[in-house]
N, C-alpha and C positions, 0 to 999 in steps of 0.2 A: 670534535663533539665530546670527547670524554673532560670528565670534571676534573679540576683542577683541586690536590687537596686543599682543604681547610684546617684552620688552626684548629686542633682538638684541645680541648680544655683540660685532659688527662694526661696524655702522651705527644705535647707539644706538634698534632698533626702525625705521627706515627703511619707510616704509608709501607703497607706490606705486601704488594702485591708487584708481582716478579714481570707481569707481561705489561702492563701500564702504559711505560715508553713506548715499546713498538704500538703499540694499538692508535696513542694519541697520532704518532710520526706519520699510519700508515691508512689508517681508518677514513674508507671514502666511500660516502653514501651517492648510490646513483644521482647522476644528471640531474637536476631539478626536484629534485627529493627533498619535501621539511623536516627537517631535525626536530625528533621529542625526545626527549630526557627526562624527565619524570617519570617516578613509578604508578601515579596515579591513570594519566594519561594516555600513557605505555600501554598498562591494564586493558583501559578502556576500550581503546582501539582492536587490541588484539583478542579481545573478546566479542566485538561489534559484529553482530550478522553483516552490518551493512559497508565490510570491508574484504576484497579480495587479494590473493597475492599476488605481490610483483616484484620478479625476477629480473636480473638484467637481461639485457636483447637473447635471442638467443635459449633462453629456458624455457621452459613449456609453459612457465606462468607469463611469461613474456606479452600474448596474445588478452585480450579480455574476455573471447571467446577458445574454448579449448575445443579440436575438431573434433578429435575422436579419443574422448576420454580412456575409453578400452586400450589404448597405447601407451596410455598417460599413468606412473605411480598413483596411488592412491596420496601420496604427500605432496602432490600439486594441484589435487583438487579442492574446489572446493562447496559450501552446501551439503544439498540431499545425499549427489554420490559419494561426496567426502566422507559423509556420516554411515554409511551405507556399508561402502570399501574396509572403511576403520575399525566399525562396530564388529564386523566378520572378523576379525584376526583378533579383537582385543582382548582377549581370553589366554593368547600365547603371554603377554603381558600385565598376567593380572595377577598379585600378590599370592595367592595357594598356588598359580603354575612357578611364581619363583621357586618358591619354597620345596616343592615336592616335585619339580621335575629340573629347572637352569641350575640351582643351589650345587646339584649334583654333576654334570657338566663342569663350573667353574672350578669345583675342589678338584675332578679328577685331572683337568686342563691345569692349574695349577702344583698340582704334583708331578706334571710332564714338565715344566715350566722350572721348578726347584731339583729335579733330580740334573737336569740339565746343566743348571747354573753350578750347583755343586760341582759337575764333573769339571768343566771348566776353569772354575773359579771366579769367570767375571764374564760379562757379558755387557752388550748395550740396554739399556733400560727400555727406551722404544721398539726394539724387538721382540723381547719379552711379555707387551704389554700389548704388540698387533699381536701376536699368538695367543692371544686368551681373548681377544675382542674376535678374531676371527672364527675360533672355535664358537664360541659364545653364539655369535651373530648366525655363521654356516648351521646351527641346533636351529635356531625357531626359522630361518628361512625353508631349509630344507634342502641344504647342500650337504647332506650327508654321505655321497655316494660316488664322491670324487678319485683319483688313485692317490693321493694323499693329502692331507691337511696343506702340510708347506709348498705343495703347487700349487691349492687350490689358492692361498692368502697370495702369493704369487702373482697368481692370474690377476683375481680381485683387484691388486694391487696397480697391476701396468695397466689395467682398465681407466679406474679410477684416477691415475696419477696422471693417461692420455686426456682423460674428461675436462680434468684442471687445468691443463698446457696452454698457450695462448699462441695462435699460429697467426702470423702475419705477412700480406701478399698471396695471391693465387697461388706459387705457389705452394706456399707454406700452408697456406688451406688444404690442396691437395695431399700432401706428405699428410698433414695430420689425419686427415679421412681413411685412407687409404692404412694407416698404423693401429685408426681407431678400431675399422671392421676387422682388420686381423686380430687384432686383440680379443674382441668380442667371441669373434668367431669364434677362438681359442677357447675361452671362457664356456661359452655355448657348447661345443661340442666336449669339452672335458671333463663340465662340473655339470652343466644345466638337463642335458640330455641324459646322462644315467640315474640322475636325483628324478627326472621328468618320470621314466621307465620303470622307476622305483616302485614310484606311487601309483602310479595305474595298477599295480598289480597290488600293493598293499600300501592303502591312501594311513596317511599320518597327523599326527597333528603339528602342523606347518604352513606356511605360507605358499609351499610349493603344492603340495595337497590339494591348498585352494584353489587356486589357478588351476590346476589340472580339472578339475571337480565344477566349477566354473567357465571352462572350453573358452580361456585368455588363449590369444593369439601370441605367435612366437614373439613378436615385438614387447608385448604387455607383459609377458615372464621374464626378460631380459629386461625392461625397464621398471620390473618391481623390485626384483631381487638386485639389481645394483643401487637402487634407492635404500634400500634396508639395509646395502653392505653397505654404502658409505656412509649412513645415517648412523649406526650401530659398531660399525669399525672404527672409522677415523677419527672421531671426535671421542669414543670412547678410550683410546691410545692415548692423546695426548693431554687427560683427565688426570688417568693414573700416572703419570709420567710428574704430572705439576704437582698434584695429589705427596706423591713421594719425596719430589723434592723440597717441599714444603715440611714436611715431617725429618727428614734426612737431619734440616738446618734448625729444626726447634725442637731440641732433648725434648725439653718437659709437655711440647705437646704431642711429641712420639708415644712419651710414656702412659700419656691419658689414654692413647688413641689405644694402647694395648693393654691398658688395664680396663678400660671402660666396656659398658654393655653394648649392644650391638647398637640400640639409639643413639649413645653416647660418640660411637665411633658413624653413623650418619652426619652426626651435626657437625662433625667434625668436617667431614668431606663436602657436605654443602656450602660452608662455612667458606671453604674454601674455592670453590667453582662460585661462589656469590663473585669474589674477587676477582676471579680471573675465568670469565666463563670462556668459553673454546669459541663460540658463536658471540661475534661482535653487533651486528646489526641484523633487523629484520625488517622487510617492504612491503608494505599493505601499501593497497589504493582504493579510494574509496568508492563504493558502488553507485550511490548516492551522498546526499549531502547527509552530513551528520553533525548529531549536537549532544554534546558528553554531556554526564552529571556534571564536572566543574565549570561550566560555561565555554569551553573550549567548542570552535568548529571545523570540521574539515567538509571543502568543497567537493562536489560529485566529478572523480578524475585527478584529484589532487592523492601523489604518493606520497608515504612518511616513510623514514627510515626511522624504524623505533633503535634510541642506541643500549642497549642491552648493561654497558655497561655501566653509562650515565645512571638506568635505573634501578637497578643495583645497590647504588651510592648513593642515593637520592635521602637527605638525613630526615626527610619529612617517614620514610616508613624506616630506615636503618636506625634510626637515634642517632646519639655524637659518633665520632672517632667512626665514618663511616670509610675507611682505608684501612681499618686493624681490623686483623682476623682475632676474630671472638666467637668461639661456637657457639656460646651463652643467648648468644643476639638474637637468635631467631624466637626461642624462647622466648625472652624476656620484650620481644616485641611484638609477640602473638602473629607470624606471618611464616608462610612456608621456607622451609629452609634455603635452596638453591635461589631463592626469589624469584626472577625473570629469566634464569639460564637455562632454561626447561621451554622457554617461552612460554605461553601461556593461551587459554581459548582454547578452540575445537581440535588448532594444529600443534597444542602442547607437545611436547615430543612424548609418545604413547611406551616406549623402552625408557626412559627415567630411569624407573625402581629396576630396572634390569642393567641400566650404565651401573649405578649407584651400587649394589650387589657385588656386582662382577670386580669393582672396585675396592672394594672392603675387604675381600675375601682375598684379592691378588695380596693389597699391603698388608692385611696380619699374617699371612703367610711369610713374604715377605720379609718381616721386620721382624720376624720372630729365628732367622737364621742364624747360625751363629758368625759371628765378626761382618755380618753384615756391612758394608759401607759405599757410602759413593767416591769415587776414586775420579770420576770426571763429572762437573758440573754441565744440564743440557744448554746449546746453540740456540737464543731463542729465535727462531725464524719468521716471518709473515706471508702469509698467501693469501696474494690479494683477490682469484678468485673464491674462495669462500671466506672473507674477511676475517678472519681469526689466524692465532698463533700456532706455529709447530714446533717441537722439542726433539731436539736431536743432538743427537753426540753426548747422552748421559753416560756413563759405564758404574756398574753396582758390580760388587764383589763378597766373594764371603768366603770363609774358613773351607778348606778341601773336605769332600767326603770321606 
């Protein structure tokens, strides 16, 4: 599905985007799924009342009917309770809470993050960069109350990485079950239960608060707050990761990125997640039959797999040279920055401006160290349970303390 470049009129096709190949090699929309690739149509869809999600077998969107929503993250719903679920927390994600409350979290997390790396002198770049997604993410869920950070990102961790696994035969089903609820359990009783105890006694502003405060059943606390960790963790890691690499190998857009204003060093970073967003594909299916503004229709049952990156690139909203990272673009094409890596509609991703934040503030940090440098280039990896790229085996170094 992804676009093949095109001749640019400027930079003879100039193609700057590092995950590309794996994506075209590995990119596989569900089973009977229509492929769209346009930004227009993309849009459409994913803004459509009259479109639900669908998940592969298996995920909670899976079903058309969801049993018992109270079990279900609020990121698999969808409608009234979606609207309901979302509206209730969307305050922990809203531009003054950055500002005057996450702002403060990411500087102090990154000063744990820099004292470290100085004492060492090098480190892997994706550990450094789950350690500031995890802190980040553990602040507005309300995992504050664990016996340490790096068990708790740990835990988080083998959960999450259980969730991904693909178990095959009875009994590799079994093995995986049986690995999953011990995990959980862990997780449950080390991080969820003293943050749970917390806030009964002094309620906070968090997602765990809510839930408490709202009498969510043990199930629905465990599958909100691992929805928020891997929403808010995973894909925020290997942002910054591309993010860095990307600056590492282009001086002069290093140097913008650290002379420039704080807008300046956004566009920068959008600019860049336009190219290479972390999330490949998204699955609507339609509720009913539908008929876009451009004449397009999709039948009542019929899935799409919107490909994220296709629209992205799509040079009817990019203009030319839509494979060269140009921060200028979004500007100069009057459309939001990140374009569709955000997704888009009711299920926008609601932590954006908090990925985006958390982001900026890791690399002017960062890249402001002295002899800073990357000493190993990242592994690009693919996982084809959640279709996107992973970056690993970067190592960054810098001058001794």
């Amino acid at each position: 599905m992804t676009a093949v470049a095109q001749g640019c009129p400027v930079h003879q096709g100039r193609d700057d985007r590092k995950s590309a190949k794996i994506a075209e090699a590995n990119l596989a929309p569900q089973h009977g799924a229509r492929p769209v690739g346009t930004f227009g149509l993309s849009r459409d869809l994913l803004r459509s009342p009259k479109v639900r999600q669908a998940g592969p077998a298996g995920s909670p969107t899976d079903d058309a009917e969801i049993k018992n929503p109270g079990e279900v993250s609020f990121f698999f719903l969808d409608g009234e309770e979606h609207r309901k679920r979302r509206a209730a927390v969307a305050g922990l994600f809203a531009p003054k809470t950055i500002v005057t409350r996450h702002q403060a979290v990411m500087t102090s997390t990154m000063d744990d993050i820099v004292a470290k790396l100085c004492a060492t002198g090098s480190a892997p770049l994706d550990e450094l960069s789950w350690h500031m997604a995890v802190v980040v993410a553990a602040d507005i869920i309300g995992l504050t109350d664990s016996d340490s950070t790096e068990n708790l990102a740990n835990r988080v961790k083998a959960v999450l990485d259980s969730s991904l696994s693909k178990s095959r035969g009875p009994l590799g089903k079994v093995v995986f079950m049986i690995q999953m609820l011990t995990r959980v359990g862990r997780f449950w009783k080390k991080d969820m239960v003293p943050a749970i105890a917390a806030r009964r006694v002094e309620p906070k502003d968090d997602v765990i608060s809510y839930m408490v405060k709202e009498n969510y059943s043990k199930k629905g606390m465990i599958m909100e707050a691992l929805s928020y960790g891997g929403a808010g963790m995973m894909t925020t890691r290997e942002f910054i990761v591309m993010c860095a690499w990307h600056l590492f190998e282009k001086p002069d857009l290093r140097e913008r990125f650290l002379t420039g204003e704080e807008a300046d060093q956004f566009a920068i970073l959008e600019e860049i997640l336009r190219l290479e967003p972390v999330a490949s594909l998204i699955h609507r299916r339609a509720a009913e039959d539908i008929e876009t503004k451009d004449g397009a229709s999709v039948k009542k049952g019929e899935v799409v797999a919107v490909s994220i990156r296709d629209a992205n690139t799509d040079e009817a909203i990019t203009g030319p040279c839509p494979f060269e990272l140009d921060p200028d673009r979004a500007k100069r094409m009057k459309v939001v920055g990140p374009y569709m890596s955000f997704s888009d509609g009711p299920h926008r991703c609601p932590g954006a401006q908090v990925a985006l934040h958390e982001t900026r503030i890791f690399l002017d940090t960062l890249f402001r160290l002295p002899g800073i440098r990357m000493e190993r280039e990242p592994e690009i990896l693919w996982s084809p349970q959640i279709q996107g790229y992973e970056l690993r085996g970067c190592v960054v170094a810098c001058d001794p303390a």
